[in-house]
C-alpha positions in Angstrom: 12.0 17.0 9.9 10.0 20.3 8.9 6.6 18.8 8.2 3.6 20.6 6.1 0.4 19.6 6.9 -2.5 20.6 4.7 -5.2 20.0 7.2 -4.3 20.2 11.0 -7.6 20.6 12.3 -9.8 17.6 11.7 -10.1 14.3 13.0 -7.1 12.4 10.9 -4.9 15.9 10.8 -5.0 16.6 15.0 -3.6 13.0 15.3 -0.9 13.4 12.8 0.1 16.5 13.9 -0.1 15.1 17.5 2.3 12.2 16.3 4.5 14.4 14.5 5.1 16.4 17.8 5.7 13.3 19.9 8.2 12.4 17.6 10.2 15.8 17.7 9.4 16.9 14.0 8.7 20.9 13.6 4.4 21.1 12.2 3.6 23.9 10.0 -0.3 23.8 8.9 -2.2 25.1 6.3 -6.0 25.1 6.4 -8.7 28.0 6.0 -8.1 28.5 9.7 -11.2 27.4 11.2 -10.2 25.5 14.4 -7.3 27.3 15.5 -8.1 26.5 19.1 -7.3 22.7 18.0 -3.6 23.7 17.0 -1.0 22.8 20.1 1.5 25.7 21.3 4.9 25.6 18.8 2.6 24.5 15.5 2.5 27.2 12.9 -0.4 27.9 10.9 -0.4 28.9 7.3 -4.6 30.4 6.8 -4.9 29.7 3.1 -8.1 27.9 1.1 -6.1 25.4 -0.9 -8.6 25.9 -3.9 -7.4 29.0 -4.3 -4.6 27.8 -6.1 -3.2 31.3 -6.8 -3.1 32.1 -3.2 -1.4 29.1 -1.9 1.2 29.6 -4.2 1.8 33.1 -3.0 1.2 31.3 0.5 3.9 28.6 -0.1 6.4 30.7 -1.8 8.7 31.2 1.0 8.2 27.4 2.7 10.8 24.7 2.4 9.4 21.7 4.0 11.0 18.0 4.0 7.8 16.6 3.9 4.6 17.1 2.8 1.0 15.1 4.4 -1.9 16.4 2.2 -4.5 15.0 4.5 -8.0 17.0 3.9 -11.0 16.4 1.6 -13.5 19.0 1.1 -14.0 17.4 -1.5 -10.1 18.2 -2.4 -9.3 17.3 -6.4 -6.7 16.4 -8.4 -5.8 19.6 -9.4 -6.2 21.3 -5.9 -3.4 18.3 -5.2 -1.0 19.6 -8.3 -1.6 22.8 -7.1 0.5 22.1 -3.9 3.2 20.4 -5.8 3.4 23.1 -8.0 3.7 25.5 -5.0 6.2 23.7 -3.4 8.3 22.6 -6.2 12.2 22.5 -6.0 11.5 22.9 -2.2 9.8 19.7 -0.7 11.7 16.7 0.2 8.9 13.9 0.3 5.1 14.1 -0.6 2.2 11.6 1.0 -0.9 11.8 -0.1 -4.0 10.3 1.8 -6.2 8.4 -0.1 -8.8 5.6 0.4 -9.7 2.4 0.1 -12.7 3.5 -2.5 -10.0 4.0 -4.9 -10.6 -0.1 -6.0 -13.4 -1.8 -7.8 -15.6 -2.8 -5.3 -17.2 -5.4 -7.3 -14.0 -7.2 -7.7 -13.5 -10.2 -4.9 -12.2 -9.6 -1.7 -9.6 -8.7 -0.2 -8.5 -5.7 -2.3 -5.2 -5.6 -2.4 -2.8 -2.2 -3.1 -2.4 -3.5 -6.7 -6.6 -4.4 -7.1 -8.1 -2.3 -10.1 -9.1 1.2 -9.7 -12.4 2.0 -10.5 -15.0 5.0 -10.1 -17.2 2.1 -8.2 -17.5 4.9 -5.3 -18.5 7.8 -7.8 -16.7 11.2 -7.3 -15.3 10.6 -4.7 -13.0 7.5 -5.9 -12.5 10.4 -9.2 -10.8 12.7 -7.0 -8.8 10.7 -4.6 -7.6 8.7 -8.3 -6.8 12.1 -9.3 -4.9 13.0 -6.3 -2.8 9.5 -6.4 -2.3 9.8 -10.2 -0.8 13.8 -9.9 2.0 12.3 -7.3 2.4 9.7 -9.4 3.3 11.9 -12.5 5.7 13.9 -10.3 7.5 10.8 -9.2 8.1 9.3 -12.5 8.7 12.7 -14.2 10.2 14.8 -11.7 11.7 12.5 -9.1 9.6 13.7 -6.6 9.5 10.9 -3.8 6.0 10.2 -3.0 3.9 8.1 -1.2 -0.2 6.9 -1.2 -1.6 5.9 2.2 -4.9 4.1 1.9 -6.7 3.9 5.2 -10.4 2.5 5.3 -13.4 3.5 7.7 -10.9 5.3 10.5 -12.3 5.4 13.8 -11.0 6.7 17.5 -11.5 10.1 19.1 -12.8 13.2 17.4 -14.3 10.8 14.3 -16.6 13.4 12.1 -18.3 9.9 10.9 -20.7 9.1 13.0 -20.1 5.4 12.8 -19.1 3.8 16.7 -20.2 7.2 18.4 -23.8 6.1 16.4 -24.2 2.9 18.1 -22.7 3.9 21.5 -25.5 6.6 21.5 -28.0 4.4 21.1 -26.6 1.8 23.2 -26.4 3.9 26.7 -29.4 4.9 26.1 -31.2 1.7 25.9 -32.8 2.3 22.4 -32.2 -1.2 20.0 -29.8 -0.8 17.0 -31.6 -1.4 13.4 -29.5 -3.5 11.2 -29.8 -3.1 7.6 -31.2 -6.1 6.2 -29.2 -9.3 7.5 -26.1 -7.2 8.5 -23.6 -9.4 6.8 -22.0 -7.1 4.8 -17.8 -7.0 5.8 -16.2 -4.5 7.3 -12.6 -3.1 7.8 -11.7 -0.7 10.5 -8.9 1.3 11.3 -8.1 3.6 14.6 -7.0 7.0 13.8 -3.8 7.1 15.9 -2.7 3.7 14.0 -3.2 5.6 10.8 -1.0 8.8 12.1 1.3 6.4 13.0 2.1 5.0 10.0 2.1 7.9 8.4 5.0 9.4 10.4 6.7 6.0 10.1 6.7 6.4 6.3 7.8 9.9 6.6 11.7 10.6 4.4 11.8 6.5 4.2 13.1 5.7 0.9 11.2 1.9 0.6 8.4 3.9 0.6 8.6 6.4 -2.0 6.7 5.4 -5.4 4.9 3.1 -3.5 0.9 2.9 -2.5 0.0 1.3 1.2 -3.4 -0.2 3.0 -3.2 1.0 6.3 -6.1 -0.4 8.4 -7.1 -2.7 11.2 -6.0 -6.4 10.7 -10.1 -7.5 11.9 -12.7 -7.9 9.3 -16.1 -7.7 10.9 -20.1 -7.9 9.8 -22.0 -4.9 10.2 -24.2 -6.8 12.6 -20.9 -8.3 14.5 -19.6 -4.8 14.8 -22.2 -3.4 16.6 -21.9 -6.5 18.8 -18.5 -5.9 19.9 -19.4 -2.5 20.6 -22.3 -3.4 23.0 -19.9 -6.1 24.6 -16.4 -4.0 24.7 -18.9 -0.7 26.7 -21.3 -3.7 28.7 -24.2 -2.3 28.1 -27.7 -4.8 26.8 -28.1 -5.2 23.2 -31.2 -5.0 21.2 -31.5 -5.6 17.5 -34.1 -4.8 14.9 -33.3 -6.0 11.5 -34.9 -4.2 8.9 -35.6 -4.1 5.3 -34.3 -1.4 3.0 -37.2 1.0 3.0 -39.5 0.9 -0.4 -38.3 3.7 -2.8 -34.4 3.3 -2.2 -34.1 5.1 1.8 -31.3 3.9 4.5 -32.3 1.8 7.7 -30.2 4.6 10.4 -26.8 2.7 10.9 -23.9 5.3 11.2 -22.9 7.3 8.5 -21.3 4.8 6.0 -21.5 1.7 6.9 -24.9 0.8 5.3 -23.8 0.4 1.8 -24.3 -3.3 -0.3 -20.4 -4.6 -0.3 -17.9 -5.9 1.6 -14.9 -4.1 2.3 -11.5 -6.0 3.3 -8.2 -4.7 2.5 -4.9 -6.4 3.4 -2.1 -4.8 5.0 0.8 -7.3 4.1 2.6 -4.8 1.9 2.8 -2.4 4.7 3.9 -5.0 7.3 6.0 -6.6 5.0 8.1 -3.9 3.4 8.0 -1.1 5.9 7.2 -3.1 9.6 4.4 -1.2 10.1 1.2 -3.0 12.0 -1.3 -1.3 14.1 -1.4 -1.1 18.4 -5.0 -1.2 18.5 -7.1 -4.6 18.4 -10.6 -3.1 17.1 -11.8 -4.0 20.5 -9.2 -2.0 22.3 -9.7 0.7 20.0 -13.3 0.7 20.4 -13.0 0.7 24.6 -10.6 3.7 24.1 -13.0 5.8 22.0 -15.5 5.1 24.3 -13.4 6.1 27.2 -13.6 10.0 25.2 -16.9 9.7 24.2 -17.5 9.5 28.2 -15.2 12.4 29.3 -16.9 14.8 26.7 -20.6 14.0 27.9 -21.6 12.8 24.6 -24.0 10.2 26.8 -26.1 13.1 27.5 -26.5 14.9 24.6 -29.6 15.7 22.7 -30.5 13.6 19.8 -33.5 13.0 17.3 -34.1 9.2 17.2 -37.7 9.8 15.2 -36.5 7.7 11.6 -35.9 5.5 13.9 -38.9 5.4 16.1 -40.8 4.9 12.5 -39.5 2.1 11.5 -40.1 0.6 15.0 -43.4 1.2 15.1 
């Protein structure tokens, strides 16, 4: 298949045009051309800002893809989403769109399943990942369009830009102690990013799929607390921990970048499993040893970094 990528050069989009490769599909990308050096020989690149919805379509005009992965968020909206459709239109086979979990009410009981309410419980970013779903949904049922919504939740692995297990194994080899926010207790769902790419090649021109909105995540739910102790015990290093309070005029304890928040967050993954046999490789352990494994070979272990928030609250 001729795959369009919007994205390519970021975390979730180097995987999925890594996976795409492995299994013999020709990459196109179109980003604002950033991080070329991340782009593997044979991938062609299409240097276009997606907001500038005039431009892409003068971008696109002469592209006839059989798929379509619209992977980025900068924050990305819902028209910046029609805009592609409407670029590609008469000349695009199959359309996924990456979403999130944040799309459902968060307040509602766990686990959240692919039919759960959708809610603006996450602010603007659930409004423009609803926006996103709700354009390829219109397409679908008005044009024919075959679409698909992926929903992954707090993706992990190599190159993360959230600084969620690189946080606590910085900490870790270092010897510093790992503040908890409050008791820790609150669930967690991960995913690894090559599981996600995965599935989304999987999905790729597969007809039970189109119309159709998936979870794709890790099967382990974890506490915030237990997460960081199956980090310490998955990279054997000691493990120190300081619960702590939420700070007096509404402040963060430091614990990664968005893990801190008052919820739990547990999605299941039946649908996925069920209708298209797609499960992840990765345990969360395995997945967690593997990240680590890159986090060594780049030297992160020895790079500089400002632990003073911390150190207050410690003192």
């Amino acid at each position: 298949m001729r795959v369009l990528v919007i994205g390519g050069t970021e975390f979730v989009s180097v995987h999925l045009v890594r996976a795409l490769l492995r299994d013999g599909h020709q990459v196109v990308v179109t980003n604002r051309g950033r991080r070329p050096e991340r782009l593997p020989a044979g991938v062609g690149a299409i240097v276009c800002d997606r907001t500038d919805h005039a431009a892409l379509r003068a971008k696109l005009a002469a592209e006839r893809v059989d798929a379509l992965v619209d992977v980025t968020y900068a924050p990305t909206t819902g028209a910046d989403v029609e805009a592609v459709l409407e670029a590609l239109a008469g000349r695009l086979g199959h359309a996924l769109f990456v979403s999130t979990g944040r799309v459902h009410d968060h307040s509602l009981p766990i686990p959240y399943r692919e039919d759960t309410p959708r809610s603006l419980y996450w602010g603007e970013y659930a409004k423009n990942k609803i926006a996103g779903e709700d354009a390829l949904m219109r397409w679908h049922g008005a044009r024919g369009l075959p679409v698909t919504i992926v929903r992954p939740t707090h993706v992990y692995g190599p190159l993360n830009t959230r600084n969620n297990e690189t946080f606590v194994f910085d900490r870790l080899v270092r010897g510093r102690p790992i503040l908890v926010p409050g008791a820790g207790g609150w669930l967690r769902q991960f995913g690894h990013v090559e599981d996600l790419a995965d599935a989304i090649v999987a999905m790729l021109g597969v007809p039970a799929a189109f119309g159709q909105a998936y979870n794709v995540t890790g099967e382990e739910a974890i506490t915030q607390v237990g997460f960081v102790e199956l980090i310490a015990d998955v990279i054997k290093r000691p493990l120190t921990l300081v619960h702590v309070d939420t700070p007096p005029g509404g402040g963060t304890v430091p614990f990664g970048q968005n893990l801190v928040y008052d919820c739990h967050s547990v999605y299941t993954t039946t649908k996925v499993r069920r209708e298209l046999g797609i499960r992840p490789r990765y345990t969360l352990a395995a997945g967690l040893a593997q990240t680590f494994e890159w986090y060594l070979s780049l030297g992160l272990d020895r790079r500089e970094i400002d632990f003073s928030a911390e150190d207050d609250h410690l003192r």
